[in-house]
N, C-alpha and C positions, 0 to 999 in steps of 0.2 A: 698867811705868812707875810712879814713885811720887809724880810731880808732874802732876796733870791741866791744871792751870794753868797750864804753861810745855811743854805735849805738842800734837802733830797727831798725828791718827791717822788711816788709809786711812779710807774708806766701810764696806771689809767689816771694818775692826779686825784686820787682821792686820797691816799695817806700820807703823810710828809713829816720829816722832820725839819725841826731850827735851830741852829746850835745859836745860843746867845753866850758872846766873851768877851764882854765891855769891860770886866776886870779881870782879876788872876784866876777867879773862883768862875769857871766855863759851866756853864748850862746847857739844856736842852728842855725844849719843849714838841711835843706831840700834836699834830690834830689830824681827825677824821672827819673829812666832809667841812671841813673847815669848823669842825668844832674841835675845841682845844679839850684833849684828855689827857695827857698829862704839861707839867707844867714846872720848871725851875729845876728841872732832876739834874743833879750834880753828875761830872765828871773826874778823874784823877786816880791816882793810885798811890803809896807808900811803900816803898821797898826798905830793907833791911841799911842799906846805903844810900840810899837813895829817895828825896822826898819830891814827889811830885802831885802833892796837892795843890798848889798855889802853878798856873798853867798861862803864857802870853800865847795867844795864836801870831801862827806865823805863815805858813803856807795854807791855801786852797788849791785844792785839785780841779781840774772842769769834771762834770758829772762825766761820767761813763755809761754805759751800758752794757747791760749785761743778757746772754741766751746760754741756756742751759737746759737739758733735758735727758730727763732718766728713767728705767724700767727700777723697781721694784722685784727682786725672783719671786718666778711664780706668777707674777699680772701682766696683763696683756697690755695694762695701759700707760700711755709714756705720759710721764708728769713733766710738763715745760712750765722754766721756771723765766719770766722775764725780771730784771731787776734794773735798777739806776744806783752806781756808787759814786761816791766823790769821800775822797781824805783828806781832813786836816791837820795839820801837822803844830804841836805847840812847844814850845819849850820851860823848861820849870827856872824857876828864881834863882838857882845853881846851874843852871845851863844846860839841863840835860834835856834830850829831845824822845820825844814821845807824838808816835804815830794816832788816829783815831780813824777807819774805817768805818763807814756806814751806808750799807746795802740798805735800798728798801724793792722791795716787792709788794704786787697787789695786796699783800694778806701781810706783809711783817715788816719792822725795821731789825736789823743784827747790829749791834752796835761789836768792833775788835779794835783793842790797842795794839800796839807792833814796839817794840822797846829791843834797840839792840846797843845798852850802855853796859853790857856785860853781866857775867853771873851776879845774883843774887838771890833774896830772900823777897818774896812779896807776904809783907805785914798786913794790909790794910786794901782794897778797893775799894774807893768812894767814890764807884756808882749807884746812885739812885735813882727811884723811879716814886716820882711823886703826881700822884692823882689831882688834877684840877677841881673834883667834885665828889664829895663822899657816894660810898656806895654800899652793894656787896662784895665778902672777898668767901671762895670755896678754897679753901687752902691749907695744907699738910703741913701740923708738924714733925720738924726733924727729930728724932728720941736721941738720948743721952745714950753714951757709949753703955752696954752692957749681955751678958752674954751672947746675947740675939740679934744684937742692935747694935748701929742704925739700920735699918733694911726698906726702911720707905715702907712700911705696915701701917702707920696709925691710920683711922680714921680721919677724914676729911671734915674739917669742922663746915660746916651747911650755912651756909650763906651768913658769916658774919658779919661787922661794919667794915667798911675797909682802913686799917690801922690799927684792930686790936690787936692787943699783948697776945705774946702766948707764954707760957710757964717750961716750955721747949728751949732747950738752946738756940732755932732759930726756926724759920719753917724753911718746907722746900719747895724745889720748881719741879712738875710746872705748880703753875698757881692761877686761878679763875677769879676775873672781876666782873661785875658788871655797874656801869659809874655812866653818870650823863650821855643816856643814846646809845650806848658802844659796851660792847663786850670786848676783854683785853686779858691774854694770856702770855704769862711770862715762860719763856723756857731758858733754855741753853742749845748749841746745835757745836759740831765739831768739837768735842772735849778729845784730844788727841794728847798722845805721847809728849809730857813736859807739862801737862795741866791737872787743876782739880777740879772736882765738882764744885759748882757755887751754891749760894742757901742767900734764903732773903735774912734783915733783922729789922725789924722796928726801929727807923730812923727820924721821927717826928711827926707829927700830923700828917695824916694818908700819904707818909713814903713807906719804903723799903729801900735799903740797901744791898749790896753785894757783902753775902757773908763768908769769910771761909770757912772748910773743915773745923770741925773741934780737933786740938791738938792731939787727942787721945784716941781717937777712933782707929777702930782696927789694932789696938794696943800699942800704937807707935809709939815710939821714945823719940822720933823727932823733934826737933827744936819748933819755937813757936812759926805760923808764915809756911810758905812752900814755895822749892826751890825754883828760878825762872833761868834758866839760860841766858846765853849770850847774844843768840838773837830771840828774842821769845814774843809768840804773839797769843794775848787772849784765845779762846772759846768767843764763838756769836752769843750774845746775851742778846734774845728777840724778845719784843714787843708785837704780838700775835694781836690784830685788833680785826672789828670786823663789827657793822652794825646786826647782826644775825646768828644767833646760835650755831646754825648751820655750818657759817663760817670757820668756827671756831671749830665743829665738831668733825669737818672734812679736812682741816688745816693738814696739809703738808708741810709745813715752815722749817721743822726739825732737818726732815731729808733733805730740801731744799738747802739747808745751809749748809748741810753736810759736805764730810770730803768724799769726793769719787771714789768710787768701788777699788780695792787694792785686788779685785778677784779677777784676774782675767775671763777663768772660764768658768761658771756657773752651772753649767748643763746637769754637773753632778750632784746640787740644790736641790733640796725635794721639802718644800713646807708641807704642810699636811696635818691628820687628823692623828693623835695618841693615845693608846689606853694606858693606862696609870692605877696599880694595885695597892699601890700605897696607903690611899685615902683609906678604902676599904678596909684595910686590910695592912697594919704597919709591919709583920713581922714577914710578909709576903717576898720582899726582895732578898730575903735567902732560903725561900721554901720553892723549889722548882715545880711541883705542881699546882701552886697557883699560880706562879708567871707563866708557867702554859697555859691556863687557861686565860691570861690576860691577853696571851699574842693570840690566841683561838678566838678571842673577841672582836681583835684587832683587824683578823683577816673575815671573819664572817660580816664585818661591818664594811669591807671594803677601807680602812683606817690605817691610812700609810704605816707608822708605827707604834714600838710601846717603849715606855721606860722603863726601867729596873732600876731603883731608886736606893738608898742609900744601905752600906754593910753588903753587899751583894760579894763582894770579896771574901766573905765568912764561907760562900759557897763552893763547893769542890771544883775548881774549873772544867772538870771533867762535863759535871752538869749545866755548867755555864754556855761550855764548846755545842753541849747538847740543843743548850734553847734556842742560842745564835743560829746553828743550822739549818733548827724544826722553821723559826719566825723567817728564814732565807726561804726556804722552801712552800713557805705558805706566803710569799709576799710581802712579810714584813721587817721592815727595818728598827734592829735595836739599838736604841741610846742607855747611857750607862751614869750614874752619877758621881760625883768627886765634891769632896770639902777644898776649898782653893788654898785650905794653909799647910800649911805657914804657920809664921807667929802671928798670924794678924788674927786668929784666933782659936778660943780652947777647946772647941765644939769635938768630941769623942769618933762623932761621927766617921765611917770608914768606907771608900780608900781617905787615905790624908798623906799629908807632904811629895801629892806629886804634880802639882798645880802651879807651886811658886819655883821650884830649882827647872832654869831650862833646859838642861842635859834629863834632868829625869822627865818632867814633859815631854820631850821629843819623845825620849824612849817607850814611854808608856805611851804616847798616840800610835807610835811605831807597831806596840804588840797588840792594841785595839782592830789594826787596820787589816791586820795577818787574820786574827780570829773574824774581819768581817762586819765588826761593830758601827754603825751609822755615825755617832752622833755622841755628845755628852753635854748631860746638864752638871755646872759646878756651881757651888753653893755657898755661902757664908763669906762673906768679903767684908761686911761691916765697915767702909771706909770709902770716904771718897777725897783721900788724901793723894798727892800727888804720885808716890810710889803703887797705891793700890789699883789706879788708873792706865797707870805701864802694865799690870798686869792683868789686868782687863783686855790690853789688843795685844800682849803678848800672846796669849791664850789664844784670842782669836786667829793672830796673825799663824801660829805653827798648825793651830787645829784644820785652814785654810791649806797651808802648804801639802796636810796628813791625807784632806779629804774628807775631814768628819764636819758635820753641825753643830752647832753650839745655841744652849739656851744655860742662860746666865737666872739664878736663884739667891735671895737674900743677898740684894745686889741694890743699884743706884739706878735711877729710872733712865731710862734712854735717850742717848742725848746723839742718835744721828748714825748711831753704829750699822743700823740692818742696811745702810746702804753700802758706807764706806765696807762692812765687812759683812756680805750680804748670805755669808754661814752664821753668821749670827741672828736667830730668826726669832727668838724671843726672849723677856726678860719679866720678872716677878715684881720687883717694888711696888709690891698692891697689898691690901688686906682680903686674903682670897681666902677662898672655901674652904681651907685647911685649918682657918680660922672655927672651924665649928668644934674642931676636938679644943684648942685653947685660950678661949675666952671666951667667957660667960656671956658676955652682953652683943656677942656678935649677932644670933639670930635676929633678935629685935632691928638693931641696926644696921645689918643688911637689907632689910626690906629697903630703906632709905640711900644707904650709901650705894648701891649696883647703879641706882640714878645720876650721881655724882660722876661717877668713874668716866662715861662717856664724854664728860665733859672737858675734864681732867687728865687722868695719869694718862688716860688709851691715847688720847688727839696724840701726844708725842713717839709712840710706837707701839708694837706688838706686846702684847700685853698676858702674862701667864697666871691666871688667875681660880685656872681648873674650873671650868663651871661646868653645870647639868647634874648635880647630886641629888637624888632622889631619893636617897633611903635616907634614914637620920643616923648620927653621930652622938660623941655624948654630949652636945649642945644642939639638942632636934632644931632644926631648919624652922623658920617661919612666915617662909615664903611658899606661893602654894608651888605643884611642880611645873606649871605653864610659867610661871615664873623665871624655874630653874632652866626648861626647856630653850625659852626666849635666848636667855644668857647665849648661847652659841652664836648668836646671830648680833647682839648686842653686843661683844664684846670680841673686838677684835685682838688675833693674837696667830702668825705664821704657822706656830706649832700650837696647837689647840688640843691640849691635855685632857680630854673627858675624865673625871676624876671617880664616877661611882663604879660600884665590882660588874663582874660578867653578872652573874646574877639579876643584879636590877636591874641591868638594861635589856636583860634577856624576856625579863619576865612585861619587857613593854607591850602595846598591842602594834601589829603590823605597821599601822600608820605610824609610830612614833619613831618604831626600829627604821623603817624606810628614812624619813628624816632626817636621823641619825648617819647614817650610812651616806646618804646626798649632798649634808650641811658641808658648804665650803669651808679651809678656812683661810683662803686668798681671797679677795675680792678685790672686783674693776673699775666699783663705781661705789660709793656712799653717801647717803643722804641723810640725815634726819628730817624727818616728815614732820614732827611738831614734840612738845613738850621745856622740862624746866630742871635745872639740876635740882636736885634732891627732892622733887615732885613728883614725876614720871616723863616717859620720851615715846617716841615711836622713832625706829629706823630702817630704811630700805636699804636694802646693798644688793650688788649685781654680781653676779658671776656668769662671762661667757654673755649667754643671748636668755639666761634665766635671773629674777628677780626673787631675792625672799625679804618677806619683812616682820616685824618682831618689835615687841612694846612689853612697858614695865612701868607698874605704877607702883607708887612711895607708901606713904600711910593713910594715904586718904583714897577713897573710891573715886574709878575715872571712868567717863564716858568719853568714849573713843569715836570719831564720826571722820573717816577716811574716802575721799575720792582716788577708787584707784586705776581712772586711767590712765594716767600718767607713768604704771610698773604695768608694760606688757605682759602677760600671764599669770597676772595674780589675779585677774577678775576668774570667777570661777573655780580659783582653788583651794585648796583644803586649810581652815583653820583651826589650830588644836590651841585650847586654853585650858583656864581651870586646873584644881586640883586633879580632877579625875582624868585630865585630857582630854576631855571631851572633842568630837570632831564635828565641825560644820563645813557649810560651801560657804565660796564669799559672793555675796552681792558684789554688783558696780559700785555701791558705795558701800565701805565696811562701818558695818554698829555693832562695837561692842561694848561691854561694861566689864572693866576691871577694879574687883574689889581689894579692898590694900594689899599690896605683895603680891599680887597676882602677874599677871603678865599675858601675852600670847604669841602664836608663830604661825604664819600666812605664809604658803608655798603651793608652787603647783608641781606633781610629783609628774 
C-alpha cells in the first residue's frame, strides 16, 4: 500500500484495503499478503433525487479498533472478532454528503455507506469489485421471477472464468473466486429493517457490480429502486479473502458483521436433529398416522424434533392437539409450516395469509404457543425487495417475543440473521434433496454440486438442505448412500432436517442407526482437512470433546490418505462408506478410495 492515509489494514497486517480518490470517480483497491487482488473497484450510489456517482473526499477518520465477541446458541465456543475501522466521508458534485465505513478483520473487508440527505429511492449502487487477475468464479444464478422463484435454487455453475455472462437477471451472493494466490468470497452481512438483498451484474472485464432486486419479485408493483430513509445506512458488503480453502470454509465473516442478538434470553433455543415426512411421503402432513410415526422416529433416535409440513391445517385439530401432546410426551418438539403470503405470492399451499398481516401473526403464534408447538418453518417469499425483508425480521422479531423457532424456506441465503435473531436457526436458498422429485438432471448433478455447497451457500449460515436420503424418489439418487450419510456431517445447518421416512432409516444396521442418533447438528470447531469445490473435500468438525469427519468425492474417483492425529478419537473408530455401508476401523492413518459420488463418515461411537 502506498497511501497509509486513505488504507485499513487487518489486525494481523495481512489484508488491507486502499481507497484511491484523485478524482470524482473514488476507488478501491484490495491486497492480501501484499498481493493486490482486487483492483479499481468503484464506489457511489444513485438515488431517485439524488446523484452521487461523481464523489470529492473530504474527511478521514483515524483507524479505530474494534473487540467483539460472541456465542452462537447451542456452541460452546466464543467467536472473537478483532477488526480496525476508519470512515471517509465525500461529498458529491450537488453537495450532498455521503458516509463510507470500512471494517477489516483478519478474514474480511465490510465496505457500509451512511446517507442521511433524507428520504428517497436508491436507483443504482456502483459498487464494484474488480479482480486484478482472471481466475475461477463458483457462483449462482439469480432466476427470474416465476411461480417458485427467486429462492436461491439454481445450480452453482463449477468453476467458471471469472466475468462470465450469465443469461440470469444477475447472479447472487455469496459467490466463490479463486484469482492470483487468494480465494475471495463475496457476501452481504447485516441486511436489516430499511434494506434489500444485493445481487452481483456483470460490469466489464472481471468486475461485478452491486445489483438491485428485480422490480417484480415477489409480484410487487413497486416502483423501480428501493425506498432508503432519512438516515439510512447500507448492509456490510464483504470481501471474504483468505490464501486457503480452509479459510473460506471456516469463515465467520457474515456473523461477525452481523447486528447483536435482539434475544435476551436464549435458554429457550434448542437447535437440533428433525424428522421430516414430507420427502417420503407428501400427502403425510394431514395423514396423523404417519406423522406418528415420524415423531416415533424422532424420539427412538434421540432427534430433538419433527416437522409437519405444509396443508396440515386440512387436519382436524382434534388430531393435531393429538400429535402435539403424543411428540410432548415422548420428548419431542413440533414445528409447523406456513406460506409467508401475502400477495407476494400465488402458491395454494395451506395455512396462507397469516404471515404478512401483524395482528394476525401475533394471533396465530399466540394460539401455536397455547397448543405447545416449538417452532415454524415459513415458506415462499420469492423476494428480496425491501418490503419482503421487513418481513423477514418481523417474522423473526414476534416469533422471538412468542417463544417459537424459526426456519425460513424458499427464501434469500443468509445474511447474518442466526445471530442478530438467534431463533432463527436455519434457512434453505440451496438446491436440496427435495430436488429429486423435481428435476430431472439433479441426480447426476448432485454428485458434483454437494462439493460446491461447502464452499458456498453453507460458509454464510445454516443451511436446510434435508440430506441423508437413502431410498430413491422419482429421480433415483446417484450418489451412493455413504455419500448420503457423509452429507450430515458435511453440511452444516442448526436444524438438520433428515429428510428419508421411519422406514429407511429403521431398516439401517445398528452402526448406521447409532450414528444417526449421535450426529450433531451444532458444532464447536470445523475444519476442512483437504479437497476442491466441485471435486471432492474432506471435513472434521468437533462437538464437545468428540471429533467426526466425513468426505465426498465429485465425478471422478479419490484416493483419500489422512493423518488423523490431529482429531483425538478418531484413530481407532468406526468408518462407514460405500453403497452398502460397509464398516471398517480406522488406522493412524486413514486409506480410502472413494469412487464417484461416493463419500464416507469416521466417528468413534
Amino acid at each position: 500500500m502506498t497511501d497509509a492515509s486513505k488504507g485499513v489494514r487487518s489486525p494481523n497486517h495481512r489484508l488491507a484495503f486502499e481507497l484511491r480518490a484523485e478524482s470524482d470517480v473514488p476507488t478501491f483497491d484490495v491486497e492480501f499478503d501484499d498481493v493486490r487482488v482486487m483492483r479499481g473497484c468503484r464506489l457511489g450510489l444513485v438515488f431517485a433525487e439524488h446523484d452521487l456517482s461523481g464523489l470529492t473526499l473530504g474527511t478521514v477518520s483515524d483507524v479505530g479498533s474494534i473487540e467483539d465477541g460472541y456465542r452462537l446458541v447451542g456452541s460452546e465456543t466464543l467467536i472473537e472478532v478483532a477488526a480496525n475501522q476508519r470512515d471517509f466521508g465525500f461529498a458529491s458534485t450537488g453537495g450532498d454528503a455521503l458516509t463510507l465505513s470500512v471494517r477489516v478483520t483478519d478474514e474480511a473487508i465490510g465496505l457500509r455507506y451512511r446517507w442521511g440527505g433524507g428520504e428517497d429511492r436508491l436507483v443504482s449502487d456502483l459498487t464494484s469489485f474488480r479482480f486484478g487477475e482472471p481466475g475461477r468464479a463458483w457462483i449462482q444464478p439469480h432466476d427470474p421471477p416465476s411461480l417458485a422463484a427467486p429462492a436461491y435454487e439454481a445450480l452453482y455453475e463449477n468453476g467458471v472464468a471469472i466475468g462470465t455472462p450469465t443469461n440470469a437477471p444477475s447472479w447472487n451472493l455469496p459467490a466463490l473466486f479463486e484469482t492470483n494466490g487468494s480465494w475471495v468470497l463475496l457476501a452481504e452481512s447485516a441486511v436489516d429493517v430499511g434494506n434489500f438483498g444485493a445481487h452481483l451484474k456483470i460490469d466489464g472485464p472481471l468486475t461485478y457490480r452491486i445489483e438491485l432486486p428485480q422490480i417484480d419479485e415477489g409480484m410487487s408493483d413497486e416502483p423501480p429502486g428501493e425506498p432508503v430513509g432519512s438516515n439510512w445506512q447500507s448492509p456490510w458488503r464483504l470481501i471474504v479473502v483468505s490464501d486457503t480453502l480452509d479459510g473460506i470454509h471456516a469463515s465467520t465473516a457474515v456473523t461477525d458483521f452481523a447486528e447483536p442478538s435482539e434475544v435476551a434470553d436464549t435458554d429457550w433455543i434448542l437447535p437440533g436433529r428433525v424428522s421430516w415426512s414430507w420427502w417420503s411421503d407428501h400427502d403425510s402432513p394431514t395423514n396423523p398416522t404417519a406423522l406418528k410415526e415420524s415423531i416415533d422416529l424422532a424420539a427412538d433416535l434421540g432427534w430433538e424434533h419433527t416437522l409437519i409440513d405444509a396443508n396440515w391445517n386440512l387436519m382436524d385439530e382434534s388430531d393435531l392437539i393429538d400429535l402435539i401432546e403424543h411428540a410432548d410426551r415422548r420428548g419431542v418438539g413440533i414445528f409447523l409450516w406456513y406460506n409467508s403470503g401475502g400477495s407476494n405470492n400465488v402458491i395454494p399451499e395451506q395455512p396462507r395469509d397469516r404471515m404478512h398481516d401483524p395482528e394476525a401473526r401475533r394471533a396465530e403464534f399466540g394460539r401455536l404457543v397455547k397448543w405447545g408447538v416449538r417452532g415454524v418453518k415459513v415458506d415462499f417469499f420469492h423476494s428480496d425487495r425491501t418490503d419482503i425483508i421487513e418481513r423477514y425480521h418481523a417474522i423473526a422479531s414476534d416469533a422471538a417475543d412468542a417463544g417459537l423457532m424459526v426456519g425460513f424456506h424458499g427464501c434469500t441465503a443468509p445474511k447474518g440473521w442466526e445471530r442478530t435473531w438467534p431463533n432463527v436457526l436455519t434457512m434453505e436458498a440451496v438446491r436440496g434433496a427435495e430436488q429429486y422429485f423435481f428435476a430431472e438432471d439433479y441426480p447426476e448433478t448432485a454428485i458434483w454440486h454437494n462439493t460446491v455447497l461447502p464452499f458456498t451457500r453453507n460458509v454464510v449460515g445454516s443451511m436446510d438442505y434435508t440430506p441423508v436420503t437413502f431410498s430413491h424418489q422419482r429421480y433415483p439418487r446417484r450418489t451412493t448412500s455413504g455419500h448420503e450419510l457423509a452429507l450430515a456431517v458435511v453440511f452444516r445447518s442448526r436444524l438438520q432436517h433428515f429428510a428419508d421416512s421411519a422406514a429407511s432409516y429403521r431398516a439401517q444396521s445398528p452402526a448406521v442407526w447409532r450414528y444417526l442418533s449421535e450426529v450433531p447438528a451444532v458444532w464447536d470447531e470445523s475444519h476442512l482437512v483437504d479437497g476442491y469445490p466441485g471435486e471432492w473435500l474432506v471435513v472434521a468438525r468437533r462437538s464437545g470433546d468428540r471429533w467426526w469427519m466425513a468426505g465426498l468425492s465429485g465425478l471422478d474417483r479419490r484416493d483419500v490418505s489422512i493423518d488423523l492425529g490431529r482429531f483425538p478419537g478418531l484413530t481407532g473408530g468406526q468408518l462407514i462408506s460405500g453403497d452398502d455401508l460397509s464398516i471398517t476401523g480406522a488406522p493412524p492413518t486413514l486409506e480410502v478410495t472413494l469412487e464417484p459420488g461416493d463419500g464416507f463418515s469416521l466417528w468413534t461411537p
